[in-house]
C-alpha beads as a LAMMPS data file, in Angstrom:
LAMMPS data file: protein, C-alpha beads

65 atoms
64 bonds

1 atom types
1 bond types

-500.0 500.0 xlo xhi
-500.0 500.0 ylo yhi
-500.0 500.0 zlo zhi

Masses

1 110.0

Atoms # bond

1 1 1 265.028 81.391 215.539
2 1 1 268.878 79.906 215.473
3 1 1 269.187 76.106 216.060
4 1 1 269.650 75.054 219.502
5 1 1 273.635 73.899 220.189
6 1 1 274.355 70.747 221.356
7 1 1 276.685 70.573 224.626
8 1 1 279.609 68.983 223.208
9 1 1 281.134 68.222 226.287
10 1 1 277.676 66.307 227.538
11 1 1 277.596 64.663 223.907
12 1 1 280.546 62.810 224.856
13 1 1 279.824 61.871 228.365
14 1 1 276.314 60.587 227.985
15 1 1 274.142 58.643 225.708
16 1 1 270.398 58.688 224.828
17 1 1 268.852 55.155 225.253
18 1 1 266.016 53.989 223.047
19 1 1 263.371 54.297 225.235
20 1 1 264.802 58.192 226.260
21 1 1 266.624 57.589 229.362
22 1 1 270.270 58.633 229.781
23 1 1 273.113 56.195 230.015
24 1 1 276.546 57.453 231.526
25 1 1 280.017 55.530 232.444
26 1 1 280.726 55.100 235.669
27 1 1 283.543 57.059 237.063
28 1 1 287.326 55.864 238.683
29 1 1 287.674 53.705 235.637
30 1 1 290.900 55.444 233.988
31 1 1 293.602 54.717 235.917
32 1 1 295.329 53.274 239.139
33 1 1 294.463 49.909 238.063
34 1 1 296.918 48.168 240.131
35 1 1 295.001 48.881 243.248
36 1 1 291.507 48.067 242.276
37 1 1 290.231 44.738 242.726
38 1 1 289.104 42.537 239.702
39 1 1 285.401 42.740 241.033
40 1 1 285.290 46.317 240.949
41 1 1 286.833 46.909 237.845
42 1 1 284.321 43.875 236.257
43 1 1 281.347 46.649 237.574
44 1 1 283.190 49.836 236.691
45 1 1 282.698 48.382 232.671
46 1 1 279.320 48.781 232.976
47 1 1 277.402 51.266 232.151
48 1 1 275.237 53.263 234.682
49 1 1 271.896 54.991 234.154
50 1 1 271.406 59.354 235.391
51 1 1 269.037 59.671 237.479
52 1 1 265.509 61.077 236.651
53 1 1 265.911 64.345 238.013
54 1 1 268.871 64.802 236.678
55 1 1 268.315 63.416 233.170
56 1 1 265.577 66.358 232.482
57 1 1 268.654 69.056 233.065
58 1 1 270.721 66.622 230.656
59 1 1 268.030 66.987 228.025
60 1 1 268.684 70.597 227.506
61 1 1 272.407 70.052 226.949
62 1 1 271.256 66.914 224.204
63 1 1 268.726 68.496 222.276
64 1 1 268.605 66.093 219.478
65 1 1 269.637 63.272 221.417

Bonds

1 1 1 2
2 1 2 3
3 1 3 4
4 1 4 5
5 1 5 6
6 1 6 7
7 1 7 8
8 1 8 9
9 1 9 10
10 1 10 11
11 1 11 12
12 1 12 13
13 1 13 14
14 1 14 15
15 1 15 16
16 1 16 17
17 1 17 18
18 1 18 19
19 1 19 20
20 1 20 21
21 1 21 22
22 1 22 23
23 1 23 24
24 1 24 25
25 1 25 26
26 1 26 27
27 1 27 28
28 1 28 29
29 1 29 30
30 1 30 31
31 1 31 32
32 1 32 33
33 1 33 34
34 1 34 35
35 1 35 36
36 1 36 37
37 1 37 38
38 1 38 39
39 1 39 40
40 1 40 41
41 1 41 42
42 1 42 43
43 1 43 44
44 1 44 45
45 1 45 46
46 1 46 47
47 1 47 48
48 1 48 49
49 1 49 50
50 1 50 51
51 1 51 52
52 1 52 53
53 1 53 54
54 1 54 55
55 1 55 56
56 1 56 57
57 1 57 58
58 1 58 59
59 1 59 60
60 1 60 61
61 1 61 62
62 1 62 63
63 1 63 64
64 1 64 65
């Protein structure tokens, strides 16, 4: 049986946390900056957690994650 792939795309979108939950970056961060306030570009820096549901779909993309 071949080695399961990892997603590379996935791989560089979201992170595996220590205790197995997955972190992602929240999105409208890239550009316009102009036009966003300070306060939401101070909580666009942080980092956001997937929900449950969805982090069991994300585990098949990051199989050694």
């Amino acid at each position: 049986m071949p080695k399961m792939k990892t997603n590379r795309a996935a791989a560089k979108r979201f992170k595996i946390t220590g205790k197995g939950r997955v972190r992602r970056s929240k999105c409208g961060g890239n550009h316009g900056m102009q036009e966003k306030s300070r306060k939401r570009l101070r909580r666009l820096r942080n980092n956001d957690m997937v929900h449950h549901t969805m982090a069991d779909r994300l585990a098949l993309l990051l199989p050694n994650g």
